[in-house]
C-alpha positions as CSV (number, residue, x, y, z in Angstrom):
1,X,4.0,-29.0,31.0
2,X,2.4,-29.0,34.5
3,X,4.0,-25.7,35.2
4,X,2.4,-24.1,32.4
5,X,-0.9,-26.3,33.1
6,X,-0.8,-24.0,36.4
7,X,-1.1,-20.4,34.5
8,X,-4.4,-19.0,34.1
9,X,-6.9,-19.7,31.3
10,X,-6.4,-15.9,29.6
11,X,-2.8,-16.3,29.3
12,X,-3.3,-20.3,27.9
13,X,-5.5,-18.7,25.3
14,X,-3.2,-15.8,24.5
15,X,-0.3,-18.6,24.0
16,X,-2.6,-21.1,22.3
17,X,-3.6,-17.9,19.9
18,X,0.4,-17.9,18.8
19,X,0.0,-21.6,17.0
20,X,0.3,-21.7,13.3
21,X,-3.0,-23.4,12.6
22,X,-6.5,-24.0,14.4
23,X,-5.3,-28.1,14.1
24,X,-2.9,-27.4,16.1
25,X,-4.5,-25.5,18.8
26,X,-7.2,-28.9,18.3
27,X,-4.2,-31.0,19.1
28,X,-3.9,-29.7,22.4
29,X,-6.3,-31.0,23.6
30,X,-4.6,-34.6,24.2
31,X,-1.8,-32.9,26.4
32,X,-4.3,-33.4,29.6
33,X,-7.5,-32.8,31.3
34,X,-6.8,-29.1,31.8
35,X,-6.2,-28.6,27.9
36,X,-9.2,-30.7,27.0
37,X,-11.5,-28.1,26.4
38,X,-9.3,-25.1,26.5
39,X,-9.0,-25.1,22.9
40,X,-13.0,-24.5,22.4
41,X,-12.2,-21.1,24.5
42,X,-9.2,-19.8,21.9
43,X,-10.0,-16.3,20.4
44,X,-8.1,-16.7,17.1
45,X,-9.0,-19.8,14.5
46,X,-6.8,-20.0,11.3
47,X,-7.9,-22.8,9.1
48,X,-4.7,-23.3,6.3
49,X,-5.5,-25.6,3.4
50,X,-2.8,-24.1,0.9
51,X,-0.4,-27.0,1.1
52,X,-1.3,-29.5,-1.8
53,X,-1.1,-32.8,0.3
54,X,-4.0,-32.1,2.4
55,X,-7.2,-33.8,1.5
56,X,-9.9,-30.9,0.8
57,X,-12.5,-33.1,2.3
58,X,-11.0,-34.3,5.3
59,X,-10.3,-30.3,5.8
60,X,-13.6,-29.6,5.5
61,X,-14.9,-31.8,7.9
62,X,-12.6,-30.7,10.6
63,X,-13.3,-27.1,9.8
64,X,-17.3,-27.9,10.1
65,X,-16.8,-30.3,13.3
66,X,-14.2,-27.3,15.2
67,X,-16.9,-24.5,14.6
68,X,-19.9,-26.7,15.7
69,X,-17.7,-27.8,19.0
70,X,-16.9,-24.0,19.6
71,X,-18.0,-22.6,23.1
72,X,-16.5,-19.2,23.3
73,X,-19.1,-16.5,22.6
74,X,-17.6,-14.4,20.6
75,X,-14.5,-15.0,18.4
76,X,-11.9,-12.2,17.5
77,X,-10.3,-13.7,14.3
78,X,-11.6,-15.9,11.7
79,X,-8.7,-17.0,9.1
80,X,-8.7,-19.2,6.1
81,X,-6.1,-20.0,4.0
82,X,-7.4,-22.0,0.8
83,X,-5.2,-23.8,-1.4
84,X,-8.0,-26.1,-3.1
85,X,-11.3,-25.7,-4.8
86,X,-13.7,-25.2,-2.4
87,X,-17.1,-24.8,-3.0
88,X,-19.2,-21.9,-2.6
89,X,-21.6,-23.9,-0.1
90,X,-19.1,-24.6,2.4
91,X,-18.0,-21.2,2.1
92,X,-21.4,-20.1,2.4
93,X,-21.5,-22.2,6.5
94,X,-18.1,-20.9,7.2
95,X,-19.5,-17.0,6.6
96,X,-22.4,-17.8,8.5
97,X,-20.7,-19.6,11.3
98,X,-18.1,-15.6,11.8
99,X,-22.0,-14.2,12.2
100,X,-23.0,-16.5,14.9
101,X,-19.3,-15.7,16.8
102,X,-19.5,-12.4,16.0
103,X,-16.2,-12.4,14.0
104,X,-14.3,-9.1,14.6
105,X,-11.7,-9.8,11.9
106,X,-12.6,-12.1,9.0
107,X,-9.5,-13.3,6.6
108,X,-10.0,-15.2,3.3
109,X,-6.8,-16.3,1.1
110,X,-7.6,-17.8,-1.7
111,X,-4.0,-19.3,-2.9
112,X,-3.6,-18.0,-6.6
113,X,-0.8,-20.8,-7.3
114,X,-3.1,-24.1,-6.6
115,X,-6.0,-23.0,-9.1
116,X,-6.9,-22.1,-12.2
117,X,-9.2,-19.2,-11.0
118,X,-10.5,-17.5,-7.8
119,X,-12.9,-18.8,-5.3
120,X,-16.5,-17.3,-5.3
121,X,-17.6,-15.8,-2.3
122,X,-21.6,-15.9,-1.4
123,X,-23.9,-13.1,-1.4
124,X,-24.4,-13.9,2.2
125,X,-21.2,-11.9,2.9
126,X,-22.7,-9.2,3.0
127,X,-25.4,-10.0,5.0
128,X,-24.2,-11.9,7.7
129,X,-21.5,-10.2,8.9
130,X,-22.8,-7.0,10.7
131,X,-20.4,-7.2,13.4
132,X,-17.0,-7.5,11.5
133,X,-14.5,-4.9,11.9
134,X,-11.9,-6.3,9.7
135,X,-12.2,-7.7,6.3
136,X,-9.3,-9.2,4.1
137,X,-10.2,-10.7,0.7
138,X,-7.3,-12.4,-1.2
139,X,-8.2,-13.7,-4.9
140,X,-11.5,-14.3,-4.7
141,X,-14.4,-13.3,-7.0
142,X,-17.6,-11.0,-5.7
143,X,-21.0,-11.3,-6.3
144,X,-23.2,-9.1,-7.5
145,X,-26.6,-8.4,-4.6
146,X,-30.2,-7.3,-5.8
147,X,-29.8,-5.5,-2.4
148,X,-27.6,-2.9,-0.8
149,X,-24.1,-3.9,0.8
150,X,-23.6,-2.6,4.1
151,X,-21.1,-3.5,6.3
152,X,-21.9,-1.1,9.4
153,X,-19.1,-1.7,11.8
154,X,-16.5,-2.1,9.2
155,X,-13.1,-0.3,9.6
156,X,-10.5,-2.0,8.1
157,X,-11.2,-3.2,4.4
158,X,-8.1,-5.3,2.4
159,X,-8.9,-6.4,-1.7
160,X,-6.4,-8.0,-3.2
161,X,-6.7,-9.7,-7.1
162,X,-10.5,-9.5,-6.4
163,X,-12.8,-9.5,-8.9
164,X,-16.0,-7.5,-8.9
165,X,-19.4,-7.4,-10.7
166,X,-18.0,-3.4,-12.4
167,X,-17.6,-0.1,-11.3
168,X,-20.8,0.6,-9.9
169,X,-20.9,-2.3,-7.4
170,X,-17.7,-1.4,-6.0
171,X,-18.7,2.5,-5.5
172,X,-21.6,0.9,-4.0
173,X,-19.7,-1.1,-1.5
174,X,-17.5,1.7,-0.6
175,X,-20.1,3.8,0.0
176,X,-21.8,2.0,2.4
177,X,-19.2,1.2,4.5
178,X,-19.7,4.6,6.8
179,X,-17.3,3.6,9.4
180,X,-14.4,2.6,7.2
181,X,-11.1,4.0,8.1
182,X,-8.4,1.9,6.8
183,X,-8.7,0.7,3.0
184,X,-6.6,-1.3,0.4
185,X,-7.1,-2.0,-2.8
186,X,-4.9,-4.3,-5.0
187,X,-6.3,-4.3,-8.7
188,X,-6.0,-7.3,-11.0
189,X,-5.6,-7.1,-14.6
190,X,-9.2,-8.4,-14.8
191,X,-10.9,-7.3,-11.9
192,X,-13.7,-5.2,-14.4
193,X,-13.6,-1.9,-13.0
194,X,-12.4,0.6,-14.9
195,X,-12.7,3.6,-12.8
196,X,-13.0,3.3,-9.1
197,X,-14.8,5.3,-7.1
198,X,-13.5,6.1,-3.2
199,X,-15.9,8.1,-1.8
200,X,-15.8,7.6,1.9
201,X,-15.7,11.0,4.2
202,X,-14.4,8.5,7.5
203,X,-11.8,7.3,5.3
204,X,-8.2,7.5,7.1
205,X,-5.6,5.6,5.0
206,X,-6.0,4.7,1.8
207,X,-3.9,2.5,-0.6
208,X,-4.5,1.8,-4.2
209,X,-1.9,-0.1,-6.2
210,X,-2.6,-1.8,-9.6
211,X,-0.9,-4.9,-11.0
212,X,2.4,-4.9,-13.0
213,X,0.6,-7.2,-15.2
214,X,-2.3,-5.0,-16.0
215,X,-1.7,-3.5,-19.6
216,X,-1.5,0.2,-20.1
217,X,-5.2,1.9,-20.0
218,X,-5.6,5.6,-20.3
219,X,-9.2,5.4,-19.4
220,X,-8.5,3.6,-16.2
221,X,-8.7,5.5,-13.1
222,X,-9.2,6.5,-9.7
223,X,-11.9,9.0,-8.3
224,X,-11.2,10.0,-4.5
225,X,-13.2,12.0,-2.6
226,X,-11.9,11.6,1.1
227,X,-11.5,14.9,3.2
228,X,-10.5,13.4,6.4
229,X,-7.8,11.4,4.8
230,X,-4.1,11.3,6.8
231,X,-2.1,8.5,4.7
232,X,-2.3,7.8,1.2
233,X,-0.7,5.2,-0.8
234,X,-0.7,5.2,-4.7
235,X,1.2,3.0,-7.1
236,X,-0.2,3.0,-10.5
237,X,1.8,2.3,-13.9
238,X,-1.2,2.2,-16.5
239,X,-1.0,6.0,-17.3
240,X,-4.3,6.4,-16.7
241,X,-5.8,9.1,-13.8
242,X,-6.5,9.9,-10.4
243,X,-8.9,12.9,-9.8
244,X,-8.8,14.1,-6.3
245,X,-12.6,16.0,-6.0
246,X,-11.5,17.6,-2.4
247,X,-8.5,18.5,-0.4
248,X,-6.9,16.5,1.9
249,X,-5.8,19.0,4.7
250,X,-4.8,16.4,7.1
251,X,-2.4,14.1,4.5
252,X,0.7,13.0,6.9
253,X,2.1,10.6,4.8
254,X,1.9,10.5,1.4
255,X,4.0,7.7,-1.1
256,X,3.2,8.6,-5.1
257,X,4.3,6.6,-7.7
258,X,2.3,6.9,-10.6
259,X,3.2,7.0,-14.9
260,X,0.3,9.8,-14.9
261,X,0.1,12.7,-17.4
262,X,-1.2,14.5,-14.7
263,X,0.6,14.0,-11.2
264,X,0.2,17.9,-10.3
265,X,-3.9,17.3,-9.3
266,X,-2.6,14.9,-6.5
267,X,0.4,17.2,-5.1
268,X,-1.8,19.9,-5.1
269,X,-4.5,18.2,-2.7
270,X,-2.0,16.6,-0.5
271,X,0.0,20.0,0.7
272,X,0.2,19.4,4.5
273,X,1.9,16.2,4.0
274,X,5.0,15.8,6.3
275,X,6.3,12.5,4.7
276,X,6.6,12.4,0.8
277,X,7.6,9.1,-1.1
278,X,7.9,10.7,-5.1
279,X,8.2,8.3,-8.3
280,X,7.3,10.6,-11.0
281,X,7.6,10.4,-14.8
282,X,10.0,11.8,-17.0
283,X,9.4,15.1,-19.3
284,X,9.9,13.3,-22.4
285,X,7.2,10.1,-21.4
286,X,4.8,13.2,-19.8
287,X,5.1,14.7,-23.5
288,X,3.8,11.5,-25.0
289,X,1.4,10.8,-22.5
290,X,-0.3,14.3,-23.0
291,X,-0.6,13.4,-26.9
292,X,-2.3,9.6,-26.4
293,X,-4.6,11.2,-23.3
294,X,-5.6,13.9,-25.5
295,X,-6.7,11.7,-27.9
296,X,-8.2,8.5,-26.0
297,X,-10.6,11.5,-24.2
298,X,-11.9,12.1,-27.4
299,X,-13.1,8.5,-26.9
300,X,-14.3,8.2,-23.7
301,X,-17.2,10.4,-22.9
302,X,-17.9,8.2,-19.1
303,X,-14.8,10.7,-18.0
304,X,-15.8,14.4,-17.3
305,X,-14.9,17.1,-19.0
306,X,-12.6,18.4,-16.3
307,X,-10.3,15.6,-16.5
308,X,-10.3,16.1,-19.7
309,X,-9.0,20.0,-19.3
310,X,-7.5,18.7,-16.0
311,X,-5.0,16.8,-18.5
312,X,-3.7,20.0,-20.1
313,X,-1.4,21.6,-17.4
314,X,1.8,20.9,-16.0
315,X,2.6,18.1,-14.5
316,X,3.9,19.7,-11.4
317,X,1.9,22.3,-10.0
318,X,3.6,25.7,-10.1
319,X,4.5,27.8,-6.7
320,X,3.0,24.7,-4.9
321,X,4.4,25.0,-1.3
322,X,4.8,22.1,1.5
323,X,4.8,24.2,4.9
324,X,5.3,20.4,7.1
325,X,7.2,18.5,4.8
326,X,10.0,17.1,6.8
327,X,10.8,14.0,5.4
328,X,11.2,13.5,1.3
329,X,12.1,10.2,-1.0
330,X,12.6,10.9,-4.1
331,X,12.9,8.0,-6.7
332,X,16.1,8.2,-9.1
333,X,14.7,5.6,-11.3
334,X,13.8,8.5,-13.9
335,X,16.0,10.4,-16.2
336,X,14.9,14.0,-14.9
337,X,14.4,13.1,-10.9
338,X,17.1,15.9,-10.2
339,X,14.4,18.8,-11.9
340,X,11.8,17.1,-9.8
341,X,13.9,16.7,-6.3
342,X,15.2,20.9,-6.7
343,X,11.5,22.0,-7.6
344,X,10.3,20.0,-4.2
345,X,13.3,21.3,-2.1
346,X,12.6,25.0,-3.1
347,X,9.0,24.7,-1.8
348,X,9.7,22.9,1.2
349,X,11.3,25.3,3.9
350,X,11.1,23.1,6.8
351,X,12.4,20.0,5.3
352,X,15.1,17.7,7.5
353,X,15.9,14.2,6.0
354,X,16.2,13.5,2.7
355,X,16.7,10.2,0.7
356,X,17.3,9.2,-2.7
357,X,16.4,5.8,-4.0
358,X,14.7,3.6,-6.6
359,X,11.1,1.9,-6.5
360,X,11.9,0.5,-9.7
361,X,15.1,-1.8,-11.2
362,X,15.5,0.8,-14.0
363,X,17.8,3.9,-13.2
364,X,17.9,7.1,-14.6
365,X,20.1,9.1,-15.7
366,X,21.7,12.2,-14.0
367,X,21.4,15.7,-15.7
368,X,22.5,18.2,-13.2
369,X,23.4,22.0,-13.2
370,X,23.5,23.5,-10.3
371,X,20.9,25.8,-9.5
372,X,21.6,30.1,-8.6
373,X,20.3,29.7,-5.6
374,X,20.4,27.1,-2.3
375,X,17.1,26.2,-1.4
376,X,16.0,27.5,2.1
377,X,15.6,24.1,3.8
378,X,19.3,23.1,2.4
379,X,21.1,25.5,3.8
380,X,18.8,25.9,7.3
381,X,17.2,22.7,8.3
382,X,18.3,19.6,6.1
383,X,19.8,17.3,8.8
384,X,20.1,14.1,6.9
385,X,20.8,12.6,3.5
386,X,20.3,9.0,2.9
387,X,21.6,8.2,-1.2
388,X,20.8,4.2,-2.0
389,X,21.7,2.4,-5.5
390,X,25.1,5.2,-5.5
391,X,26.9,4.6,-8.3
392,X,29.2,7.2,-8.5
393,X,28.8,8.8,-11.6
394,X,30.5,12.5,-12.1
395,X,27.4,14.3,-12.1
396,X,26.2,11.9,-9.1
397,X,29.3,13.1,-7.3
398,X,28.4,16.9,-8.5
399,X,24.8,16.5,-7.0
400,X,26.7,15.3,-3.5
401,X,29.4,17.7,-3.4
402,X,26.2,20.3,-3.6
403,X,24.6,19.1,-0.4
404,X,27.9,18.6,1.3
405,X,29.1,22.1,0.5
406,X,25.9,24.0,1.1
407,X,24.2,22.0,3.8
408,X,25.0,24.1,7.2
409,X,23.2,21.6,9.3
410,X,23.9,18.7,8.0
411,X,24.6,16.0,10.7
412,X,25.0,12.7,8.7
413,X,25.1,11.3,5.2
414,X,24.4,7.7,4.3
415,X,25.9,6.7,0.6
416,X,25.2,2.6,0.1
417,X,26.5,1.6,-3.2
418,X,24.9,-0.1,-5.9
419,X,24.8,-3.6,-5.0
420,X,26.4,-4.8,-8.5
421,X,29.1,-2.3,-8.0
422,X,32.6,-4.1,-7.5
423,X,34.4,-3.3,-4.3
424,X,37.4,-1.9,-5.9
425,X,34.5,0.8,-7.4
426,X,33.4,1.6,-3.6
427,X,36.5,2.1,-2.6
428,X,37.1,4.7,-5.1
429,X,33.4,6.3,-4.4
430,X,34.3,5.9,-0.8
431,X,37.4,8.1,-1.3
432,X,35.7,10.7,-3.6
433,X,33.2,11.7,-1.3
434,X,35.3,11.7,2.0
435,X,37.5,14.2,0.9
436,X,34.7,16.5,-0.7
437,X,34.3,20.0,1.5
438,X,31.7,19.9,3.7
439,X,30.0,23.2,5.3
440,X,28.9,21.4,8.4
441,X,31.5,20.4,10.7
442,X,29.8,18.1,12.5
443,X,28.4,16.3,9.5
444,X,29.8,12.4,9.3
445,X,29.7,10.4,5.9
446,X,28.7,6.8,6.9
447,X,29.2,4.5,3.5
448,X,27.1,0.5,4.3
């Protein structure tokens, strides 16, 4: 202990910032003289309430008494884990306590498990914390302000099972956030927005999921309008929308999964992408999905009249062409992924890893015939071929044999079985493909 007594105080900090909880940074301070104080200096406080044998009040008092005792001038992160009720007044001193440090990074948790409902954050949120940079809101419930929410030094914005006042109070948050850069939005079945609004131009990753428990919506969507944006994250199984209003020229990474009527809008506005994760519908759910969206339009007259015609067209745009696609997933959880993988492939010359995989436990099933023609990027750049959840069905073995056979520049090819499938069954799929022609002579077949 005296050894480390002897480093120097920015390194004791950096080492004190590595403990699991602020109490036990606080406990440190019994070690010696030299640690006595140190704590009061450390540049990261988590405060972790979420196990159910802690007294809330005894929590609360020490979380009151460390912040009063605090000496540093400015404090980095500010992180509370909540596994109680706690009321909105102590919340209301905590918030006000990350203004007076000038909180960079401010965390909430709100653990969904221990209560019956979310904990409600003050309206002084959004007027005591000009400085943050980092916000992260986990199950809590917003407010709704008489005045404007601005948050003018925020960049990075996480909401996860929040609920909101409605649509426009979000769009208004958003909106005023003119630094924002990184944003995430989990949706809760009962969060009351119904179409959210991103319309942020300094926007530079954006993620929007909804919940698996939120019950299928048609008129429950997403309006972007983000030029600048360079990573976009979508996972959305309600059938509902997602209207892009501008391009996105600068999209490097791109991951769609989406139950959409519609999925051609977004490929269309995300062209430069260079990584593409693709979970896609079937034909025959697209069918039905044109039918119910047709109608439920009818209904809705808040969504404008070129979603409406938007809803028409095909759900993969035509002659659509990916000039720096390099890397491609494409989900084998639907029936029809193969049409869906050959239409990508013939519009992606420069392509050079491929992998095939499912987001979802479903699989679908495999209708292949082989196309006339190789695709450009199979038979001059594809370098890699990565297959997961194998299960070495004929036409599986078919769709394998293609890329092996036609695949000049190949170099390796990953197969990893199902993980139900028995090992005499690998054993044969192992066999299959290792004697399959290959154009490539220096291609390898690894199987894990």
């Amino acid at each position: 202990m005296d050894r480390i007594s002897q480093l120097p105080d920015e390194l004791l900090l950096r080492i004190l910032s590595l403990l699991p909880t602020s109490k036990d940074v606080v406990d440190t301070m019994v070690l010696s003289k030299r640690w006595k104080f140190l704590w009061m200096f450390v540049p990261r406080l988590l405060y972790d309430d979420s196990h159910q044998d802690i007294d809330y009040g005894r929590f609360s008092r020490f979380v009151d008494r460390s912040l009063i005792l605090y000496k540093a001038p400015a404090l980095e992160t500010l992180h509370f884990k909540l596994g109680k009720i706690c009321g909105a007044g102590d919340l209301h001193v905590w918030i006000r306590a990350a203004d007076k440090f000038s909180v960079r990074e401010l965390i909430i948790e709100i653990d969904s498990s221990s209560r019956a409902s979310p904990a409600i954050l003050p309206r002084s949120l959004y007027t005591e914390s000009s400085m943050l940079v980092t916000l992260k809101l986990n199950n809590a419930i917003l407010l709704d302000v008489s005045s404007s929410v601005s948050f003018p030094s925020l960049k990075t914005l996480r909401l996860v099972s929040v609920t909101y006042p409605g649509n426009e109070f979000v769009n208004s948050l958003l909106s005023n956030c003119h630094a924002l850069q990184d944003l995430v939005v989990d949706q809760c079945p009962d969060d009351n927005v119904t179409i959210l609004t991103v319309k942020v131009a300094s926007l530079k990753s954006l993620a929007l999921h909804t919940s698996d428990d939120r019950v299928e919506d048609f008129a429950h969507g997403f309006m972007i309008d983000a030029p600048n944006l360079e990573c976009f994250h979508l996972r959305d199984g309600t059938g509902g929308f997602c209207v892009i209003e501008n391009d996105m020229p600068n999209i490097v990474d791109a991951y769609i999964d989406v139950s959409y009527a519609l999925p051609r809008t977004i490929l269309s506005c995300i062209t430069s992408v260079q990584h593409l994760d693709l979970c896609l519908l079937t034909t025959e759910v697209f069918f039905l999905l044109q039918l119910r969206v047709v109608v439920l339009t009818i209904a809705y007259e808040n969504i404008s009249v070129s979603v409406r015609l938007l809803i028409l067209q095909d759900a993969y745009p035509v002659s659509s062409i990916f000039p720096c696609l390099v890397r491609l997933k494409i989900c084998t959880c639907e029936t029809e992924w193969l049409n869906l993988l050959m239409r990508v492939l013939k519009d992606s010359h420069k392509l050079q890893a491929l992998e095939l995989g499912r987001h979802h436990n479903r699989g679908g099933n495999v209708y292949w015939s082989e196309p006339s023609s190789v695709p450009e990027c199979v038979s001059g750049n594809l370098e890699t071929l990565e297959w997961l959840d194998y299960e070495g069905r004929e036409e599986e073995k078919q769709v394998a044999s293609y890329f092996l056979r036609f695949g000049s520049c190949l170099k390796k090819v990953t197969i990893k079985p199902e993980s139900t499938s028995y090992d005499r069954d690998k054993l044969v799929m192992i066999k299959e493909l290792s004697f399959l022609p290959r154009s490539s002579p220096a291609c390898q077949i690894s199987f894990d």
